[in-house]
PDB file of N, CA, C and O in Angstrom:
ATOM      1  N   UNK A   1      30.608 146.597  86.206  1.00  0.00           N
ATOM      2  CA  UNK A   1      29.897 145.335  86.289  1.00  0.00           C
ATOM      3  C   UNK A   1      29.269 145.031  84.929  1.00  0.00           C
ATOM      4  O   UNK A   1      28.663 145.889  84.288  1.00  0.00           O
ATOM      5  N   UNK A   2      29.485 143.436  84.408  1.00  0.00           N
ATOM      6  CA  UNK A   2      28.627 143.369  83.134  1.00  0.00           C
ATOM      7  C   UNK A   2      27.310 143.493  83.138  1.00  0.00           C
ATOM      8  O   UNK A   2      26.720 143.348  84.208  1.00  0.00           O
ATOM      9  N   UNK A   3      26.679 143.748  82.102  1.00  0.00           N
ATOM     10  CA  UNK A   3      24.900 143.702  82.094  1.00  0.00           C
ATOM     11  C   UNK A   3      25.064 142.354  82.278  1.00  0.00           C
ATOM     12  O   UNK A   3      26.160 141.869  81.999  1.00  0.00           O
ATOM     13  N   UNK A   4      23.970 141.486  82.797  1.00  0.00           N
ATOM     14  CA  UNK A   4      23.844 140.205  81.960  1.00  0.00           C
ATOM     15  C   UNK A   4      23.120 140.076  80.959  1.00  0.00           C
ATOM     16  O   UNK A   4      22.401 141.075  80.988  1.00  0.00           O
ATOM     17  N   UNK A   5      22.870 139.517  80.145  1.00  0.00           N
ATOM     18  CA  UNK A   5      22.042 139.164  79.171  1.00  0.00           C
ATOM     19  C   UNK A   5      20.256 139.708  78.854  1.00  0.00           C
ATOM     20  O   UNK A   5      19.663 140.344  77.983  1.00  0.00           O
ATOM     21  N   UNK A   6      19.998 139.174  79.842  1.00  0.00           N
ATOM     22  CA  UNK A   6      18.697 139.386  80.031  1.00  0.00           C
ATOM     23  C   UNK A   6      18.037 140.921  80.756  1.00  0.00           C
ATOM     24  O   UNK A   6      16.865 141.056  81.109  1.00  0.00           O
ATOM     25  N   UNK A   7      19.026 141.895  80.851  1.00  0.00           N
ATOM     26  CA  UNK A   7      18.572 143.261  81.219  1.00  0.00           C
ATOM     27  C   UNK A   7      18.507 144.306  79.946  1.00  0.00           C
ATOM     28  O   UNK A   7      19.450 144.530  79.187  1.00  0.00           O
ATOM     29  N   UNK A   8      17.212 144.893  79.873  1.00  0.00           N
ATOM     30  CA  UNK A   8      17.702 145.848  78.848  1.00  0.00           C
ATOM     31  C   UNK A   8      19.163 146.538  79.037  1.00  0.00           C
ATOM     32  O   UNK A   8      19.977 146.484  79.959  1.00  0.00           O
ATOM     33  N   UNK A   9      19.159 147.242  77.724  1.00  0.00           N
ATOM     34  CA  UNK A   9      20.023 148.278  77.115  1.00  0.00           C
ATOM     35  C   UNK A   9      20.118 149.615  77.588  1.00  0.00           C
ATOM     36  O   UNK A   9      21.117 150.324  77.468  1.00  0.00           O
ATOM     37  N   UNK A  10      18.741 150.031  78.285  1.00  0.00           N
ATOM     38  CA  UNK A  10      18.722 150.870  78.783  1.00  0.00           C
ATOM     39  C   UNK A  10      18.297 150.869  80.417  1.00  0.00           C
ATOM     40  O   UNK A  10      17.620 151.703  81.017  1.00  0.00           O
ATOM     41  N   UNK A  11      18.895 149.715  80.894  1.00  0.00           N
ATOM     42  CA  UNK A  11      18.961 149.373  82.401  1.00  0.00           C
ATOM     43  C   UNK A  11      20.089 150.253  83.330  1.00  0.00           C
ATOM     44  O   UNK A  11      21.275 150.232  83.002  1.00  0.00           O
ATOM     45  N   UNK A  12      19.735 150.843  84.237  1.00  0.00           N
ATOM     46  CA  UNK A  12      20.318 151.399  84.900  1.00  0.00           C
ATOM     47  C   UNK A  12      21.177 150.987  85.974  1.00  0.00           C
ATOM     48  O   UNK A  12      20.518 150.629  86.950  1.00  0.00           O
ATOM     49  N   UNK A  13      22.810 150.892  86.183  1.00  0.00           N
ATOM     50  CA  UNK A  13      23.036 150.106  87.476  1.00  0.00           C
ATOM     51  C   UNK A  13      23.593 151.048  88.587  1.00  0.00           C
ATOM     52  O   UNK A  13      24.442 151.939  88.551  1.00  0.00           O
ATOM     53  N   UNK A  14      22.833 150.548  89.567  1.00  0.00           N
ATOM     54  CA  UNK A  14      23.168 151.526  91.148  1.00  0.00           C
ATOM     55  C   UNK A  14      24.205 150.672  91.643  1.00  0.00           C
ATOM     56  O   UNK A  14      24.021 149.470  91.831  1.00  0.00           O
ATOM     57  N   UNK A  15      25.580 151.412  91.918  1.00  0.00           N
ATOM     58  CA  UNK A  15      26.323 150.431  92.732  1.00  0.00           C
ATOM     59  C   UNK A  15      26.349 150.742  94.407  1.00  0.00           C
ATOM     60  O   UNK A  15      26.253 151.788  95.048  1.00  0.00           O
ATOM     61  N   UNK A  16      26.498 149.538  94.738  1.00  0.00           N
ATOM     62  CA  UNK A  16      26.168 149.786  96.447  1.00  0.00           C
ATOM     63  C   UNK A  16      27.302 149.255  97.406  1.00  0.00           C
ATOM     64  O   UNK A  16      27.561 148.073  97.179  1.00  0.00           O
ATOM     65  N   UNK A  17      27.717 149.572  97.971  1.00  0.00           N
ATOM     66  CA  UNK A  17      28.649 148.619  99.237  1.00  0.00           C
ATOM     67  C   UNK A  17      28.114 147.144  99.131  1.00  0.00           C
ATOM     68  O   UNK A  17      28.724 146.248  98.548  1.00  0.00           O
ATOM     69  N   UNK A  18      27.039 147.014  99.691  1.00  0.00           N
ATOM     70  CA  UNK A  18      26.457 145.779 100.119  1.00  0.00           C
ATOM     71  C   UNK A  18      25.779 144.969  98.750  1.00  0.00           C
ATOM     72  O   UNK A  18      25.919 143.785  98.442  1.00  0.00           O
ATOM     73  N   UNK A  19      25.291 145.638  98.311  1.00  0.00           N
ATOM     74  CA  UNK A  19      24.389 145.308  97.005  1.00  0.00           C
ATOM     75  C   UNK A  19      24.351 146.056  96.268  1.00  0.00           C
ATOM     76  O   UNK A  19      24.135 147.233  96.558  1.00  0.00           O
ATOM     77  N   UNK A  20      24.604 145.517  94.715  1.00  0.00           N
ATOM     78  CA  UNK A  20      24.213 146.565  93.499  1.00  0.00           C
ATOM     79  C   UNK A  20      22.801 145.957  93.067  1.00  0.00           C
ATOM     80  O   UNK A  20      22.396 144.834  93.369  1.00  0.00           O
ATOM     81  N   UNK A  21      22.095 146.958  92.263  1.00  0.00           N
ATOM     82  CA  UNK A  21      20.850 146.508  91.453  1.00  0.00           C
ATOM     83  C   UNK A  21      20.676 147.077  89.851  1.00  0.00           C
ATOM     84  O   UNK A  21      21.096 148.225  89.705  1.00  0.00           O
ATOM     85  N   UNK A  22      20.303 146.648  89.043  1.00  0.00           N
ATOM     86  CA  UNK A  22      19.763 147.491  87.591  1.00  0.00           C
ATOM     87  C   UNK A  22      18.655 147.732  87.857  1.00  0.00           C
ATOM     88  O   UNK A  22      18.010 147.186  88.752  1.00  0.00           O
ATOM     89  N   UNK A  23      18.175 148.807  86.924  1.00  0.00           N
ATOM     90  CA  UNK A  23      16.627 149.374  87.160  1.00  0.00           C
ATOM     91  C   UNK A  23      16.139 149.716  85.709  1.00  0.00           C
ATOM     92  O   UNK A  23      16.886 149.922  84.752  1.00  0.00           O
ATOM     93  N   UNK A  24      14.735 149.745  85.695  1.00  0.00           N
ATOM     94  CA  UNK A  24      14.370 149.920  84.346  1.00  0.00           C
ATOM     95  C   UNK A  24      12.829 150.551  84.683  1.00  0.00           C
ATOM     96  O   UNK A  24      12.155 150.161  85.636  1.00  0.00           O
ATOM     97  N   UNK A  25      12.305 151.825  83.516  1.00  0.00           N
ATOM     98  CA  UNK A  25      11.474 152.245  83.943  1.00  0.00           C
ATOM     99  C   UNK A  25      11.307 152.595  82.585  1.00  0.00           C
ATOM    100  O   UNK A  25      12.104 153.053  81.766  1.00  0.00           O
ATOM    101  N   UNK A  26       9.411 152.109  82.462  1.00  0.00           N
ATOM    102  CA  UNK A  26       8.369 152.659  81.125  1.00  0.00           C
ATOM    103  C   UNK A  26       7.306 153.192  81.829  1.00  0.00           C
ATOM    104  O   UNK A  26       6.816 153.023  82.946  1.00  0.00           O
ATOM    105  N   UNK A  27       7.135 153.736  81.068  1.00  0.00           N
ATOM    106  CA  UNK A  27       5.467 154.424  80.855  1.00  0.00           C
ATOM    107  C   UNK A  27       4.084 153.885  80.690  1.00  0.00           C
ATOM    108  O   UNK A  27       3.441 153.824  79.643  1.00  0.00           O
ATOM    109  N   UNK A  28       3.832 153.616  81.532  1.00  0.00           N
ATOM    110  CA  UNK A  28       2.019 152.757  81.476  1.00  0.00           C
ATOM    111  C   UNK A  28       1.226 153.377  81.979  1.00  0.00           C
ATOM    112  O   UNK A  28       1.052 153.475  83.193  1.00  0.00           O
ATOM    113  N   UNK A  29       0.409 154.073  80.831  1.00  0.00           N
ATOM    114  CA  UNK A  29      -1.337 155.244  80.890  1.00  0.00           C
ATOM    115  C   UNK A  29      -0.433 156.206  82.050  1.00  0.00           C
ATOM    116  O   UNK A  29       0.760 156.397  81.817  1.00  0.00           O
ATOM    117  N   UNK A  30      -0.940 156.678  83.052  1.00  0.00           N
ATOM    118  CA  UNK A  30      -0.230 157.626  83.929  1.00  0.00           C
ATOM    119  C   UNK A  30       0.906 157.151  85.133  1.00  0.00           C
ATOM    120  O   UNK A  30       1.532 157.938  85.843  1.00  0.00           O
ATOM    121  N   UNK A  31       1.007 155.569  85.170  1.00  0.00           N
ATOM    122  CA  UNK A  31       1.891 155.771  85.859  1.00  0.00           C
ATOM    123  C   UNK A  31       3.059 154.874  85.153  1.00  0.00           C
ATOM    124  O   UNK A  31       2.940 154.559  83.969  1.00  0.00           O
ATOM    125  N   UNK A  32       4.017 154.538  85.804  1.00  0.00           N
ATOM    126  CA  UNK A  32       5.218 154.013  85.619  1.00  0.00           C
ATOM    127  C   UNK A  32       6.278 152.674  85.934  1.00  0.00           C
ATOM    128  O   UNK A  32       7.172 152.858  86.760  1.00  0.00           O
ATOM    129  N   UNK A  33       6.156 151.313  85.251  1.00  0.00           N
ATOM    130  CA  UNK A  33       6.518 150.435  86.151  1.00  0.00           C
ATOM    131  C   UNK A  33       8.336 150.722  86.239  1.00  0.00           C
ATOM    132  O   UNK A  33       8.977 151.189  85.298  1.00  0.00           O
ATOM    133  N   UNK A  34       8.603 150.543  86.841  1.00  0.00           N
ATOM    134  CA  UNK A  34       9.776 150.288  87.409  1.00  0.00           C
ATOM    135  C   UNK A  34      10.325 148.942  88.015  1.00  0.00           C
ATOM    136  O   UNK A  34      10.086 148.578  89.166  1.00  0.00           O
ATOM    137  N   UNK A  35      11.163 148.178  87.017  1.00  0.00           N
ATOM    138  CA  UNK A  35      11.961 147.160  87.283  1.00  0.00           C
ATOM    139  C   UNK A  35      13.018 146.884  87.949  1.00  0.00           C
ATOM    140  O   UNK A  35      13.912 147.503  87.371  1.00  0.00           O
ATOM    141  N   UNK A  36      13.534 146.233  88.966  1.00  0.00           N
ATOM    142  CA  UNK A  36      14.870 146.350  89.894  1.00  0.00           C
ATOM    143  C   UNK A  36      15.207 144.865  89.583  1.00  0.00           C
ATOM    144  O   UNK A  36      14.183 144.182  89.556  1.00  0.00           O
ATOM    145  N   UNK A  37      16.055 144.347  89.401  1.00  0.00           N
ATOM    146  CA  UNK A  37      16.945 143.505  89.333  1.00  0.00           C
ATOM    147  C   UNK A  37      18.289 143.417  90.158  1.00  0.00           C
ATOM    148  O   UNK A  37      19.019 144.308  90.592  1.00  0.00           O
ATOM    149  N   UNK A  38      18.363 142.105  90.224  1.00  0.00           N
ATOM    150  CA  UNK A  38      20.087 141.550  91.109  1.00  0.00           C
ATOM    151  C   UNK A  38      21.227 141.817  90.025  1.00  0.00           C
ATOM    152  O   UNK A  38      20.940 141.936  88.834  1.00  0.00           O
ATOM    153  N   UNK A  39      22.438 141.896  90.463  1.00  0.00           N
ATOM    154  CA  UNK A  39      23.622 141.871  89.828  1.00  0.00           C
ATOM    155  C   UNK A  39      23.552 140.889  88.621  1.00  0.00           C
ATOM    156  O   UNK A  39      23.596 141.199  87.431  1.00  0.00           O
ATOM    157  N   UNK A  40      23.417 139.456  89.243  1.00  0.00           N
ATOM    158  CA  UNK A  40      23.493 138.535  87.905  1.00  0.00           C
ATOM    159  C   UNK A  40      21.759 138.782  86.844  1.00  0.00           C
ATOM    160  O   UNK A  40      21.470 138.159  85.822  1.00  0.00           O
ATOM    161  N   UNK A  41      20.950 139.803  87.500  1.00  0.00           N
ATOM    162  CA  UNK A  41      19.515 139.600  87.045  1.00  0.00           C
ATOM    163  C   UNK A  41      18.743 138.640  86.668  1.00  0.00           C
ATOM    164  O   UNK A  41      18.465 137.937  85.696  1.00  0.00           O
ATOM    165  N   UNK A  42      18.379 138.915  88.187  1.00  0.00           N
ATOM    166  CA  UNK A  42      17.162 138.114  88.560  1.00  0.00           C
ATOM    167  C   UNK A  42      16.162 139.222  89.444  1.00  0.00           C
ATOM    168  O   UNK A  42      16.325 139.833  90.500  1.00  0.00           O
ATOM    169  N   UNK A  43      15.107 139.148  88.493  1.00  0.00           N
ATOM    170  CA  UNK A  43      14.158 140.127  88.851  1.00  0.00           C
ATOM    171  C   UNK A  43      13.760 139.696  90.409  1.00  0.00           C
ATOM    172  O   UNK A  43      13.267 138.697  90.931  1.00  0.00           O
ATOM    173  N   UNK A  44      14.337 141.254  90.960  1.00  0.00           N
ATOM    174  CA  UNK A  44      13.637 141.500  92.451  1.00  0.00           C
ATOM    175  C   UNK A  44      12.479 141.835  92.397  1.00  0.00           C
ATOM    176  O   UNK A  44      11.705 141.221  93.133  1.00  0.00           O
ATOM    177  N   UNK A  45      11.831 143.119  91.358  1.00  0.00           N
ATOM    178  CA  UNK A  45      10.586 143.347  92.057  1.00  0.00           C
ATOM    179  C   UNK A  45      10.329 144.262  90.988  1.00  0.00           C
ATOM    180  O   UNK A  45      11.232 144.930  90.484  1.00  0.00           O
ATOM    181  N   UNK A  46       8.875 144.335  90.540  1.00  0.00           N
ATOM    182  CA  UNK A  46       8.386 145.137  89.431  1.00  0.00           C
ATOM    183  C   UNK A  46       6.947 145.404  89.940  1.00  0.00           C
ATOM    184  O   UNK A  46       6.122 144.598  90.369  1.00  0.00           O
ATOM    185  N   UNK A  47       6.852 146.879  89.764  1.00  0.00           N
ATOM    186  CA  UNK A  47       5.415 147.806  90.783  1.00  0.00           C
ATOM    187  C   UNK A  47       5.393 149.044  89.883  1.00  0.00           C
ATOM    188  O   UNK A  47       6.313 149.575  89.260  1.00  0.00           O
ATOM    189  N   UNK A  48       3.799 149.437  90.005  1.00  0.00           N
ATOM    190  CA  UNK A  48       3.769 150.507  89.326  1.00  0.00           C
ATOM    191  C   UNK A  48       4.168 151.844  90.257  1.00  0.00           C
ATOM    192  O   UNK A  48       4.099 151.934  91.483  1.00  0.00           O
ATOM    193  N   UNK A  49       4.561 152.745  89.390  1.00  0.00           N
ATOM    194  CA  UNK A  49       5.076 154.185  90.532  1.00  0.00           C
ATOM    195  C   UNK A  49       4.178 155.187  89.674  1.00  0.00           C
ATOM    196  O   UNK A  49       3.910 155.318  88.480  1.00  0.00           O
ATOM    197  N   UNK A  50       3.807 155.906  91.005  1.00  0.00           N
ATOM    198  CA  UNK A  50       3.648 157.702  90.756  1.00  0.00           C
ATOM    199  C   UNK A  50       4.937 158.599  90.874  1.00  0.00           C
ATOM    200  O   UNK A  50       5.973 158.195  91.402  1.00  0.00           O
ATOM    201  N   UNK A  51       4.820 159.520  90.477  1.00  0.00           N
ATOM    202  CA  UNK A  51       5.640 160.380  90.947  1.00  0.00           C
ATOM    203  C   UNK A  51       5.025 161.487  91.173  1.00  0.00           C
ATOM    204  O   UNK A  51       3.811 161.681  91.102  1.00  0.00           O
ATOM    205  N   UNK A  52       6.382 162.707  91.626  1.00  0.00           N
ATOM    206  CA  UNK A  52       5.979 163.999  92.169  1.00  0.00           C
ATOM    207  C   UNK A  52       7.762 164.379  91.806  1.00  0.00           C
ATOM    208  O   UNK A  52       8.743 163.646  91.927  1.00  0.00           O
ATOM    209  N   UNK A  53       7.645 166.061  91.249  1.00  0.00           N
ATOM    210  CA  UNK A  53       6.919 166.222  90.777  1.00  0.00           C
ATOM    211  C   UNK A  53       5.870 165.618  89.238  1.00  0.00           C
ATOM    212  O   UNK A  53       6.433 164.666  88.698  1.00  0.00           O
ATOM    213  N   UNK A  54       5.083 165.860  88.826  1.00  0.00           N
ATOM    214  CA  UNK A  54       4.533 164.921  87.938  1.00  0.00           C
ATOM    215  C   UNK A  54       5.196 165.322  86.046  1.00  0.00           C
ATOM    216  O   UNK A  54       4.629 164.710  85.140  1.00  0.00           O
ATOM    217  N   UNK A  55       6.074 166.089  85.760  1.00  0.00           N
ATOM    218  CA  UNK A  55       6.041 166.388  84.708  1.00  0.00           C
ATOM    219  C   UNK A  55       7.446 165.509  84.342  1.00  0.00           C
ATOM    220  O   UNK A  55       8.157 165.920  83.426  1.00  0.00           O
ATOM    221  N   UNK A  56       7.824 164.273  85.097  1.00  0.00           N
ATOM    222  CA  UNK A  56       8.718 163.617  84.338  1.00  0.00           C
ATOM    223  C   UNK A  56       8.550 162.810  82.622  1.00  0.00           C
ATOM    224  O   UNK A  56       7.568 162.384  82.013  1.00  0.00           O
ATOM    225  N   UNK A  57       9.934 162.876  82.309  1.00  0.00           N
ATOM    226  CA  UNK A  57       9.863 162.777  80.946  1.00  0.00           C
ATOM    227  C   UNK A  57      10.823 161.478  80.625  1.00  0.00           C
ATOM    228  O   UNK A  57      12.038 161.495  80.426  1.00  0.00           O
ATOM    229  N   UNK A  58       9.881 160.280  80.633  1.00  0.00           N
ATOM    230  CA  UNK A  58      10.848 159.071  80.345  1.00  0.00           C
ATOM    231  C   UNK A  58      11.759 159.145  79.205  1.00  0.00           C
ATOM    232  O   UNK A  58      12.924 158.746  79.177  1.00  0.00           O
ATOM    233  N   UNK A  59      10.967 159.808  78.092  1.00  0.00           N
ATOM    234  CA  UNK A  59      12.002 159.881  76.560  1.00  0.00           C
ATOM    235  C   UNK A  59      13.284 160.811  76.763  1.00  0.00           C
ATOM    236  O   UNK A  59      14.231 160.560  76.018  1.00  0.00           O
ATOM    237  N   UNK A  60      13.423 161.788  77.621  1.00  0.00           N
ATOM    238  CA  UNK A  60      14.587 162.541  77.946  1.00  0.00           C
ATOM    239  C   UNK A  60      15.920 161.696  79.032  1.00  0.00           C
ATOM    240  O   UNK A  60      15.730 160.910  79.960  1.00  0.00           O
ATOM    241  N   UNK A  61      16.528 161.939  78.777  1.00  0.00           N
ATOM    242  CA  UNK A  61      17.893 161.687  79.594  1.00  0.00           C
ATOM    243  C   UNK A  61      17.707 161.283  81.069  1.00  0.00           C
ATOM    244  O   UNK A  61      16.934 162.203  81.340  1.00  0.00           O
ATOM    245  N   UNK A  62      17.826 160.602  82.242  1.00  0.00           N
ATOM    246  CA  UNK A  62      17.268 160.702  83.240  1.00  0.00           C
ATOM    247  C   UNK A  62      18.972 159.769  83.925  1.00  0.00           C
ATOM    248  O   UNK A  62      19.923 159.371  83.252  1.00  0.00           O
ATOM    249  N   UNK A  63      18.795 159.708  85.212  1.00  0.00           N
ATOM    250  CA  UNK A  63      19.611 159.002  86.364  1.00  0.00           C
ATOM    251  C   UNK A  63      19.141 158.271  87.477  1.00  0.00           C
ATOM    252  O   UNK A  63      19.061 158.727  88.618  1.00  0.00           O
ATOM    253  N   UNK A  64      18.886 157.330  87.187  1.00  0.00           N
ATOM    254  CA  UNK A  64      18.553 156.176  88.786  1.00  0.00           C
ATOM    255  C   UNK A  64      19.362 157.258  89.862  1.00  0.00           C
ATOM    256  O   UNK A  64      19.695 158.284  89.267  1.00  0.00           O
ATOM    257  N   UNK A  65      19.642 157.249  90.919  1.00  0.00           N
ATOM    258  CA  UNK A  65      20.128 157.533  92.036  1.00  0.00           C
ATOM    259  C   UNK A  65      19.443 157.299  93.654  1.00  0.00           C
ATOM    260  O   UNK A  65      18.246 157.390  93.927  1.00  0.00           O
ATOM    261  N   UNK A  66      20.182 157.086  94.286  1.00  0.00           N
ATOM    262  CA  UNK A  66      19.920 157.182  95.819  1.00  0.00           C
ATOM    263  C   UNK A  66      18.707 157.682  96.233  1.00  0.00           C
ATOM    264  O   UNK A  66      18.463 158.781  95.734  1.00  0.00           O
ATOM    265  N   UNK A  67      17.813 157.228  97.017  1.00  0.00           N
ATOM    266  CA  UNK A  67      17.335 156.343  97.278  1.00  0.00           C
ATOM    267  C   UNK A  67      16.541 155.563  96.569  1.00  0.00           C
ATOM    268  O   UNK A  67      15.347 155.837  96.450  1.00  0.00           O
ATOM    269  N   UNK A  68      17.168 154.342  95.925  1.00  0.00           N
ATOM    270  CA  UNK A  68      16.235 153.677  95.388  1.00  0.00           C
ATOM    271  C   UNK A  68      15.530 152.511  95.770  1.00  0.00           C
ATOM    272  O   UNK A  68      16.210 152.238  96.759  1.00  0.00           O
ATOM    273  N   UNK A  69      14.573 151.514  95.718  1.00  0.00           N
ATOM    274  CA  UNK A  69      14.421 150.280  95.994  1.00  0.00           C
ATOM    275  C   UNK A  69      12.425 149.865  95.843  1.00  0.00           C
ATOM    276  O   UNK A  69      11.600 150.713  95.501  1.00  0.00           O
ATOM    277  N   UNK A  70      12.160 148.746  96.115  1.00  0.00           N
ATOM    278  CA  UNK A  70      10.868 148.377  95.543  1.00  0.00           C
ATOM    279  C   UNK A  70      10.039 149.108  95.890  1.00  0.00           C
ATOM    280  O   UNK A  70       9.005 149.099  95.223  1.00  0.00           O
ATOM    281  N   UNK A  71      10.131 150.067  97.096  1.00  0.00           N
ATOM    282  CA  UNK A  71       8.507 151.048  97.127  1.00  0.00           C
ATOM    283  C   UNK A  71       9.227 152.341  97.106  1.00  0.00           C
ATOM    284  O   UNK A  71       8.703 153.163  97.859  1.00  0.00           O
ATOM    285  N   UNK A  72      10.300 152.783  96.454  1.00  0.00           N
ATOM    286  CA  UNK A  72      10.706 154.296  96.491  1.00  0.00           C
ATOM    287  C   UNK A  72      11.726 154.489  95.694  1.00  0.00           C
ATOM    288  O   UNK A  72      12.587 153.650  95.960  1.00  0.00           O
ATOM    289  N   UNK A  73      12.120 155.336  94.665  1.00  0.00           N
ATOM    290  CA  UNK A  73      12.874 155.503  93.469  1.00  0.00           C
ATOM    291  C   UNK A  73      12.774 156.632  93.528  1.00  0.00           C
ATOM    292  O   UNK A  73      11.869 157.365  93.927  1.00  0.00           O
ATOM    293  N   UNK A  74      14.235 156.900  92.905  1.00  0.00           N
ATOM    294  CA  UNK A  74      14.833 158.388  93.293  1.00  0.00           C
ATOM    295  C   UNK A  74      15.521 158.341  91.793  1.00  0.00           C
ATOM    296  O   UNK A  74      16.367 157.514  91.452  1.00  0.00           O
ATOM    297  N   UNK A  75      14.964 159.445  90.927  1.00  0.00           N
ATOM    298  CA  UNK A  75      15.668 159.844  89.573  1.00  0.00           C
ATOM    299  C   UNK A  75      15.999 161.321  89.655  1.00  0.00           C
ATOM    300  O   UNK A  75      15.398 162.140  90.351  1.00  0.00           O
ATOM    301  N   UNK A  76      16.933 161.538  88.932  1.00  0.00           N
ATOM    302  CA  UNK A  76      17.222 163.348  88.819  1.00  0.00           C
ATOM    303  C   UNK A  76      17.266 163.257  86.790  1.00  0.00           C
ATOM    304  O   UNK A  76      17.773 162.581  85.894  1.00  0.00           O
ATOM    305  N   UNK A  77      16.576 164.159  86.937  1.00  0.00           N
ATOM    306  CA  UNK A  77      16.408 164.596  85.170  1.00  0.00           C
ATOM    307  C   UNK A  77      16.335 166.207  84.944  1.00  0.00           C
ATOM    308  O   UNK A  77      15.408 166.786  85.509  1.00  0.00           O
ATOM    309  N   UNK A  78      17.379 167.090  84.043  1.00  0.00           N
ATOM    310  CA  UNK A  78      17.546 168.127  83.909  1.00  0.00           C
ATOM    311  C   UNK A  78      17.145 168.842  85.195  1.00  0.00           C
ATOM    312  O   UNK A  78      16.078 169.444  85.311  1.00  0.00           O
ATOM    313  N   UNK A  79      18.217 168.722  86.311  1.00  0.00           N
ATOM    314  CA  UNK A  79      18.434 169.254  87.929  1.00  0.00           C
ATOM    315  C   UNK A  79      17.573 168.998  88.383  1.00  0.00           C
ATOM    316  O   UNK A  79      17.773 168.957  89.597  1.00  0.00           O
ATOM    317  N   UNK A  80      16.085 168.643  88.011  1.00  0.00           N
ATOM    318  CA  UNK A  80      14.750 168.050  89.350  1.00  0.00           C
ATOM    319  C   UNK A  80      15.307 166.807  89.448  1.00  0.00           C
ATOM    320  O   UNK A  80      15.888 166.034  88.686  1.00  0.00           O
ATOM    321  N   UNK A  81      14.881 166.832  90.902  1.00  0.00           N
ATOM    322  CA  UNK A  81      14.722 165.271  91.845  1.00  0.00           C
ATOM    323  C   UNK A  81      13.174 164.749  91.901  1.00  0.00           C
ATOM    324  O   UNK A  81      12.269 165.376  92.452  1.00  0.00           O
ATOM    325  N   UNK A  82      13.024 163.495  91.239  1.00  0.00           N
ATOM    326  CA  UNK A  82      12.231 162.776  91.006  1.00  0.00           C
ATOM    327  C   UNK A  82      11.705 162.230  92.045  1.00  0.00           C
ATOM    328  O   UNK A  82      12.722 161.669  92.452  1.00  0.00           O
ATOM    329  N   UNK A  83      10.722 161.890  92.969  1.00  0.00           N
ATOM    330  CA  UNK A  83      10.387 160.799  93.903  1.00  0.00           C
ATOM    331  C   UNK A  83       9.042 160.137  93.424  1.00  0.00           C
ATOM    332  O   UNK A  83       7.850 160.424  93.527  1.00  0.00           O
ATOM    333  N   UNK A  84      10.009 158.794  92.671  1.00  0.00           N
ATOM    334  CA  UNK A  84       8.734 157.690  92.306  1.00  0.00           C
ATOM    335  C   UNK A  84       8.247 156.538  93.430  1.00  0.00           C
ATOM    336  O   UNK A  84       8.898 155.502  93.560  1.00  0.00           O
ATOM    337  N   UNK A  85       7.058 156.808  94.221  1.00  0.00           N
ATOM    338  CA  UNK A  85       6.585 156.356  94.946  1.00  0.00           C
ATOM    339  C   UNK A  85       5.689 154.844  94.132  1.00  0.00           C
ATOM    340  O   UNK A  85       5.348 154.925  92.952  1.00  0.00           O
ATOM    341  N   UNK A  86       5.422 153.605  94.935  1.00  0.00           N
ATOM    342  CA  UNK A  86       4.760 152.234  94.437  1.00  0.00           C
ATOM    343  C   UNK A  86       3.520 152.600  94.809  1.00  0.00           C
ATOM    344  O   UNK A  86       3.222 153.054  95.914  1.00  0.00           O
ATOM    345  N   UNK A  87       2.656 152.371  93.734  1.00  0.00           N
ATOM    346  CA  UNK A  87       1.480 152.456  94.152  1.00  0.00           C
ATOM    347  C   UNK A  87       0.344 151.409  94.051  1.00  0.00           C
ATOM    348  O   UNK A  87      -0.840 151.599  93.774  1.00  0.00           O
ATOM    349  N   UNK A  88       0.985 150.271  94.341  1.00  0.00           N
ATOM    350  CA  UNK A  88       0.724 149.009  94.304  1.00  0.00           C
ATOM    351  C   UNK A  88       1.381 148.427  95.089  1.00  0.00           C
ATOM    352  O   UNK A  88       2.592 148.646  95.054  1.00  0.00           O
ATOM    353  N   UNK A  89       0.723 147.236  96.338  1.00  0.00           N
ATOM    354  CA  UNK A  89       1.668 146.685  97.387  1.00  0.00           C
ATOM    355  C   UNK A  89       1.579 144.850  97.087  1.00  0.00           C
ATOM    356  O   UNK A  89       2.241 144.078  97.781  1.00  0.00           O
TER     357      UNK A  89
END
């Protein structure tokens, strides 16, 4: 699928049966916003996340994966499984 235009470079895309999305995730003071976008991108939904465990490392290598979506994000980075929870409703 193309990026469109308007998604970063370092946007992530989940492909789905039903729906694909891009995702994008920075670092703000301790927690983390996380961006989800539509195929053609158009921002679905942007919330700050915690995670567990807590020693994730945005500057290292990482993978969107299953289960993802606006209140729950699922990354794997060097074999840990990430669960970034919204902590904002």
């Amino acid at each position: 699928m193309k990026r469109p235009e308007n998604i970063s470079e370092k946007a992530q895309l989940i492909s789905g049966i039903g729906a694909s999305s891009w995702f994008t995730i920075k670092q703000e003071n301790e927690a983390y916003r996380i961006e989800r976008f539509s195929p053609d991108g158009e921002l679905e939904c942007s919330r700050l996340f915690d995670t567990t465990p807590s020693n994730f490392d945005v500057k290292q290598p990482f993978e969107f994966t299953y289960l993802s979506h606006c209140k729950e994000c699922t990354i794997i980075q060097n074999g840990l499984t990430y669960k970034f929870y919204a902590n904002e409703y």
